[in-house]
C-alpha positions as CSV (number, residue, x, y, z in Angstrom):
1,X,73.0,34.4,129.3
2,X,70.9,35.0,132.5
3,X,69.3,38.2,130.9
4,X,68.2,36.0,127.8
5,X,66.9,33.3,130.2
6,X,64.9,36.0,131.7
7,X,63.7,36.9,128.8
8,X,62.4,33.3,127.9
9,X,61.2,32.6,130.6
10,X,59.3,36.0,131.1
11,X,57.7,35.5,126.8
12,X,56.7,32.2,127.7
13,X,54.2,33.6,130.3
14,X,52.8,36.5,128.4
15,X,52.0,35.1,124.9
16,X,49.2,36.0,122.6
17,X,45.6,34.2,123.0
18,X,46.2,31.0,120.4
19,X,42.7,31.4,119.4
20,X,41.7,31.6,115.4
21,X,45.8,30.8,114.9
22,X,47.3,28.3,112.7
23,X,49.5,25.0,113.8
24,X,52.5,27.2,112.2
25,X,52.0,30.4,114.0
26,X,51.3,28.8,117.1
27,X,54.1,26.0,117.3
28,X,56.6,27.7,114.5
29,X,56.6,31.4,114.4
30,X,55.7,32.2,117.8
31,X,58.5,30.0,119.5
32,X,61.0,31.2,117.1
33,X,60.3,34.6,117.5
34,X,60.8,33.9,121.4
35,X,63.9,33.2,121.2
36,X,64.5,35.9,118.9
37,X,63.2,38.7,120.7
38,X,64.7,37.0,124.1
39,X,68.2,37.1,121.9
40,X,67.3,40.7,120.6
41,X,66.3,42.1,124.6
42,X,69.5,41.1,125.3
43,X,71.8,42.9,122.6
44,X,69.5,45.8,123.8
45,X,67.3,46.2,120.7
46,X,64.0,48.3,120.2
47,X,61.8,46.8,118.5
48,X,61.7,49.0,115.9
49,X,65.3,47.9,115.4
50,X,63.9,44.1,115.2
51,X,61.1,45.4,112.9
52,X,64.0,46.5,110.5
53,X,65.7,43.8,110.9
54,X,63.0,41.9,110.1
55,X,62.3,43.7,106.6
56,X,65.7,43.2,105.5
57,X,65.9,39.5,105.8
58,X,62.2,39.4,104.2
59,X,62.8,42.2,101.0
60,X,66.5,40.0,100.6
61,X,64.0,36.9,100.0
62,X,61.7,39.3,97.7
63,X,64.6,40.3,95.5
64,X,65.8,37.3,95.3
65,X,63.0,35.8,93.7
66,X,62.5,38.5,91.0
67,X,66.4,38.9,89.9
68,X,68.1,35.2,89.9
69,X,67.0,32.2,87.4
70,X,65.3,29.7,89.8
71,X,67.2,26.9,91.5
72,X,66.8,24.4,94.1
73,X,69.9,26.7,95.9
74,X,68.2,29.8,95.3
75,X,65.2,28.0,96.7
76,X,66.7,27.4,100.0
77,X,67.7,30.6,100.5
78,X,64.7,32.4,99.7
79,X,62.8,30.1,102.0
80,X,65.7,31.0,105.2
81,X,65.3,35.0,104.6
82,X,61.2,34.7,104.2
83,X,61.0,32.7,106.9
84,X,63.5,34.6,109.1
85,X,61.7,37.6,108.6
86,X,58.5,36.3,109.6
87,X,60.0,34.9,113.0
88,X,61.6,38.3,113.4
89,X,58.0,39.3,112.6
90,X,56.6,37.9,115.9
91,X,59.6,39.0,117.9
92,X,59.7,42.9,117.2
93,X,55.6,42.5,118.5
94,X,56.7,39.8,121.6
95,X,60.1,42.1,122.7
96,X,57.5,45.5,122.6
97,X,55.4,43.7,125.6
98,X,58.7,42.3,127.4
99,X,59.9,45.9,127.5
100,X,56.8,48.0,127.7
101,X,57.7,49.6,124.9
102,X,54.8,49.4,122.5
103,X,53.3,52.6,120.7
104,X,51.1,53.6,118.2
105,X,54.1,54.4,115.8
106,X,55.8,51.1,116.3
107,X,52.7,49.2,115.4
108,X,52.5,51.3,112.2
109,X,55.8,50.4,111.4
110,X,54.6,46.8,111.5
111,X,52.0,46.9,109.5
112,X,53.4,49.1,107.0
113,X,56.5,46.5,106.8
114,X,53.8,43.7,106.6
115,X,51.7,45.8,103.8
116,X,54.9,46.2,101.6
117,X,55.8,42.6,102.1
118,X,52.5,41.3,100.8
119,X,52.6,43.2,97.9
120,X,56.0,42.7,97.4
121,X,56.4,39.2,97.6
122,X,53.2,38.5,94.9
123,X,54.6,41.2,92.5
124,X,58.3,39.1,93.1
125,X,56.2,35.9,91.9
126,X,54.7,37.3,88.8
127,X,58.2,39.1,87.5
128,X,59.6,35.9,88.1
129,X,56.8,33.7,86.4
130,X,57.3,36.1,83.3
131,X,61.4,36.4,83.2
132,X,62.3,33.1,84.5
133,X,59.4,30.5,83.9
134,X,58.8,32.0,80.9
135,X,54.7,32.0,81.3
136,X,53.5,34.1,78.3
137,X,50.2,33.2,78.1
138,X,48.8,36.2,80.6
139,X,46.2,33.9,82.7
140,X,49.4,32.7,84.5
141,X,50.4,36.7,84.8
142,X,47.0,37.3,86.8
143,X,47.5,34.5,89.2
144,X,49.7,36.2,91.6
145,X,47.9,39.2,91.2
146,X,44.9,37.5,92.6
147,X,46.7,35.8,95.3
148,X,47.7,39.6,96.1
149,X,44.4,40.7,95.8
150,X,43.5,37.7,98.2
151,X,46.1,37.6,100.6
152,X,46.5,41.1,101.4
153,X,42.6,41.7,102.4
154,X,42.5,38.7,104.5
155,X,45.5,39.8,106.6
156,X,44.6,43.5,106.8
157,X,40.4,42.7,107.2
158,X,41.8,40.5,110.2
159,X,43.7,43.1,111.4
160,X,41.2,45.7,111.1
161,X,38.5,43.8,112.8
162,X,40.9,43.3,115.8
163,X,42.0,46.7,115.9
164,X,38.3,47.7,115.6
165,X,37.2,45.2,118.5
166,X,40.0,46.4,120.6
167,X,38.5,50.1,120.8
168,X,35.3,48.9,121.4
169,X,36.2,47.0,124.0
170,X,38.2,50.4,125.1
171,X,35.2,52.9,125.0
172,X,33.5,50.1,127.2
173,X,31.9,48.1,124.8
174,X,33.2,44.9,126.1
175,X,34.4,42.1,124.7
176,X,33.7,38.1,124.7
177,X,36.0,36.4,126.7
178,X,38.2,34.2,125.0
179,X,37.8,30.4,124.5
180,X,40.1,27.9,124.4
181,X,41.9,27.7,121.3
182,X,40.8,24.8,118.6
183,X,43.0,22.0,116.8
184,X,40.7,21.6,114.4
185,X,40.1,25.4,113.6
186,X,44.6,25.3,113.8
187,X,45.0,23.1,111.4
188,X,42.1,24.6,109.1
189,X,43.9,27.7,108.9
190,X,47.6,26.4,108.0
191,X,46.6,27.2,104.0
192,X,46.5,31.0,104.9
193,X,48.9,31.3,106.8
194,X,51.9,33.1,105.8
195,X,54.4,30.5,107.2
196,X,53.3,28.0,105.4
197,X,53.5,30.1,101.7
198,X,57.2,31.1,102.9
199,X,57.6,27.2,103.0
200,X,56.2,26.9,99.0
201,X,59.4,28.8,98.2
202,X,61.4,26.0,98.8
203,X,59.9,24.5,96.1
204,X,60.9,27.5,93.4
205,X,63.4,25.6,91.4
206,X,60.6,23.2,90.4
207,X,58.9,24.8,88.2
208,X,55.7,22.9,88.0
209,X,55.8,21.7,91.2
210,X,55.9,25.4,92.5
211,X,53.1,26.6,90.5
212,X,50.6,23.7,91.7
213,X,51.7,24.5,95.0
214,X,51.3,28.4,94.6
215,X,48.0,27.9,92.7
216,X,46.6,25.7,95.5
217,X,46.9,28.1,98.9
218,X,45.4,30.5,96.0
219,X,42.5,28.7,95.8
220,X,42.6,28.4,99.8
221,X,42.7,32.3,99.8
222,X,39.9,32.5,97.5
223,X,37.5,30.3,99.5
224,X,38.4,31.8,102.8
225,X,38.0,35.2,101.7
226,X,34.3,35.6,101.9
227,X,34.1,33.3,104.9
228,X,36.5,35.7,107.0
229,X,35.0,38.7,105.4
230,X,31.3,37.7,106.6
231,X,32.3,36.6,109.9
232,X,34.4,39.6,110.7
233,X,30.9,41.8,109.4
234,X,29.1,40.1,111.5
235,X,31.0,40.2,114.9
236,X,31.3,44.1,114.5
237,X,27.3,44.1,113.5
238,X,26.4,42.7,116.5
239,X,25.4,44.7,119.3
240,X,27.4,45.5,122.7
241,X,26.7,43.6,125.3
């Protein structure tokens, strides 16, 4: 127990900056993920081991939705491995710093893992809209292809851009130092966050309920889009200081 105390104790001090993260991230996933990587350190994981772990419990979720009928059971249970492998998510990244051992090939892992579980997950929703819901008309068929669309060049222009800043700030560019974090901005950002569209599955054996809900952090990816996209330009546009 004392090695996983150390372990919490020692993740609580060397967190991410909470800046530009949602309410669910920040009070949710992170924590979780904590304890997670503190309970993964001391069973003497890698974490490329957690990172595995991780895509089990979320491609479990995945398959889940595209091969059973929809139920409020089924529901639950989708919800438990999404959201399970999003925590695990956090902790593969949070047990690399506790342990010094980050690299270039376990952060490609994770972004690989989190590339196939975008596209996934969307492609889960539309077999599932077209076996189970029985949506023939195909306007309802495009709808989780746009969220795909959507979703998947938010997260990976974000994670570009940071990526992208980070050698800049390498070669000697610089970089702003960081502000405190915003509520406001937190709670602004919960409709993109991928937490809170784990938490829409729990919701799949209502039909109609699910597809409003579904449909509406759509339209939050739609108008966040070109926002993030513009803003992200325009940080890398502007000139070293």
């Amino acid at each position: 127990m004392s090695r996983f105390r150390y372990a919490v104790g020692e993740l609580a001090a060397a967190q991410k900056p909470a800046k530009g993260v949602s309410l669910y991230s920040r009070y949710v996933n992170r924590p979780a993920g904590r304890l997670l990587a503190a309970a993964a350190y001391r069973a003497r994981m890698s974490p490329n081991q957690v990172t595995a772990v991780s895509a089990v419990f979320t491609f479990t979720g995945v398959a889940l939705i595209a091969l059973l009928p929809p139920s409020h059971g089924l529901a639950l249970g989708v919800f438990a491995a999404l959201v399970t492998g999003f925590a695990l998510d956090s902790a593969d990244g949070q047990l690399a710093r506790l342990t010094r051992r980050g690299s270039p090939a376990g952060e490609w892992l994770d972004h690989v893992v989190d590339c196939a579980k975008m596209l996934a997950l969307h492609t889960a929703v539309l077999v599932c809209f077209h076996r189970h819901f029985g949506f023939s008309d195909p306007v309802y068929l495009l709808i989780p292809l746009a969220f795909q669309f959507a979703a998947v060049t938010v997260f990976f222009g974000g994670v570009l851009t940071e990526q992208l800043k980070r050698n800049a700030a390498g070669s000697g560019a610089g970089a702003p130092a960081a502000s405190a974090p915003s509520a406001l901005r937190s709670v602004a950002l919960l409709p993109v966050d991928y937490g809170l569209l784990c938490a829409v599955f729990l919701f799949l054996g209502d039909r109609e309920l699910f597809l409003v809900l579904y449909c509406a952090l759509l339209a939050a990816h739609l108008l966040f889009l070109p926002a993030f996209l513009a803003k992200w330009y325009r940080e890398l546009s502007a000139p070293a200081r």
